[in-house]
C-alpha positions in Angstrom: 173.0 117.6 158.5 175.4 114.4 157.7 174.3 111.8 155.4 173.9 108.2 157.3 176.7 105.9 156.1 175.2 102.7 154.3 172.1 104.0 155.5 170.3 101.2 153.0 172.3 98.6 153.9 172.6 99.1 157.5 168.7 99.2 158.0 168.1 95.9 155.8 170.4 93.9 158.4 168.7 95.5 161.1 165.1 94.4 159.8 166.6 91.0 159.2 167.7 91.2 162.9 164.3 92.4 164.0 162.3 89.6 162.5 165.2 87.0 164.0 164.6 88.8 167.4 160.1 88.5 167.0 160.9 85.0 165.3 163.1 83.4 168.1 163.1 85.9 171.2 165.6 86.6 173.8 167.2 83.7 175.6 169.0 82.0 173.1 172.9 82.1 172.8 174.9 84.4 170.2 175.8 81.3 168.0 172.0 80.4 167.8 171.5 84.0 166.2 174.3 84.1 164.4 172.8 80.4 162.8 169.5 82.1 161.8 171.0 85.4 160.1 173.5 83.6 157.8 170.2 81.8 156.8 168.7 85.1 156.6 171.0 87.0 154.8 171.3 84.2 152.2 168.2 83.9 151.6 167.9 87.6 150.9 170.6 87.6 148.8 172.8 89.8 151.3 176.2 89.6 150.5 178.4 88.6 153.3 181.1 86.7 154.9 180.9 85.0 158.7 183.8 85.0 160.9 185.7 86.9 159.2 189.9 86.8 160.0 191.4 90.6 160.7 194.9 90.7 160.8 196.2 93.5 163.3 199.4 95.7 162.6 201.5 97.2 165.4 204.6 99.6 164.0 204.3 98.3 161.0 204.5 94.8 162.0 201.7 91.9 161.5 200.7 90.4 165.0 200.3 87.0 166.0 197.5 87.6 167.4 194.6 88.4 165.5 190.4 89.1 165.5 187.0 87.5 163.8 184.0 89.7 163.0 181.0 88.0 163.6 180.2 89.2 160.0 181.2 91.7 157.1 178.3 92.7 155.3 178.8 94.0 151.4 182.3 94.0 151.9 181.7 97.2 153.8 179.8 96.7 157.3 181.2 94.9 160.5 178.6 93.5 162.3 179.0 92.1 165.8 176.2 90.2 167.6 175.3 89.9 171.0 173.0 88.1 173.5 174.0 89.7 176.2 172.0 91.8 179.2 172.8 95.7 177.3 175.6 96.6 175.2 178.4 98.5 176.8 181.1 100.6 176.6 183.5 97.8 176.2 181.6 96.5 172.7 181.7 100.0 171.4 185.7 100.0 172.1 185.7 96.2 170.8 183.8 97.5 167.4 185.6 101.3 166.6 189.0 98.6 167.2 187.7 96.1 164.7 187.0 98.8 162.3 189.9 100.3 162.6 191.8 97.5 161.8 190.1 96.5 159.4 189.9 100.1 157.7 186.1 99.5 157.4 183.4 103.0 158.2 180.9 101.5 159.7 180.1 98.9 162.7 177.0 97.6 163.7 176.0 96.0 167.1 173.2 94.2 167.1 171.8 92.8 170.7 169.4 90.0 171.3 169.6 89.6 174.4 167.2 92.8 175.8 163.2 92.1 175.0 163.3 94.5 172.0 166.5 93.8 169.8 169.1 96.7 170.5 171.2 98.1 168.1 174.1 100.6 168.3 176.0 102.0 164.8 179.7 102.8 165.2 181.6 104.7 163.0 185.3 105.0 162.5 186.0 108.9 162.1 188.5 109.7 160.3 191.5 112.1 161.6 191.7 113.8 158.1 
């Protein structure tokens, strides 16, 4: 049996996420969420940094173009929120691409949006 990566950590957001979810409900927009987990996660004393800049390498070469995580937890976790009907198979591909490019293990989405708060862990496997 495989150990859970950042198990710990991992379920701490995820209760932080749950209480946001009992506190404020389904209903609300992702940038309302994101507002009370930053409050959350500081007051927790969860390290973490919101909107985080990813640059994204092509052959070597930096593009102009680049991506934001919603939030890096602990230096280690990319966590994405939604408020959206379900999460889908486009998320997932959106998450394992952020991790990849930011050579993080582990992803987490976290969805208000459904009448139970939804989460999904994605991890980058390695090709070693």
């Amino acid at each position: 049996m495989s150990q859970i990566i950042y198990k710990n950590e991992s379920y701490f957001v995820i209760g932080l996420c749950m209480d946001i979810h009992n506190e404020l409900g389904k209903g609300f927009s992702e940038a309302v969420y994101a507002d009370a987990l930053e409050i959350e996660l500081k007051s927790n004393g969860v390290p973490f940094q919101k909107e985080v800049k990813f640059d994204i390498i092509y052959k070597g070469e930096k593009l102009k173009h680049h991506y934001y995580a919603d939030y890096v937890v602990d230096d280690k976790i990319i966590l994405e929120l939604k408020a959206v009907a379900n999460i889908n198979t486009s998320h997932i591909k959106q998450t394992l691409n952020y991790l990849a490019a930011s050579k993080m293990k582990l992803g987490l989405i976290v969805n208000f949006g459904e009448d139970s708060l939804v989460y999904k862990r994605i991890i980058l496997q390695s090709n070693s």
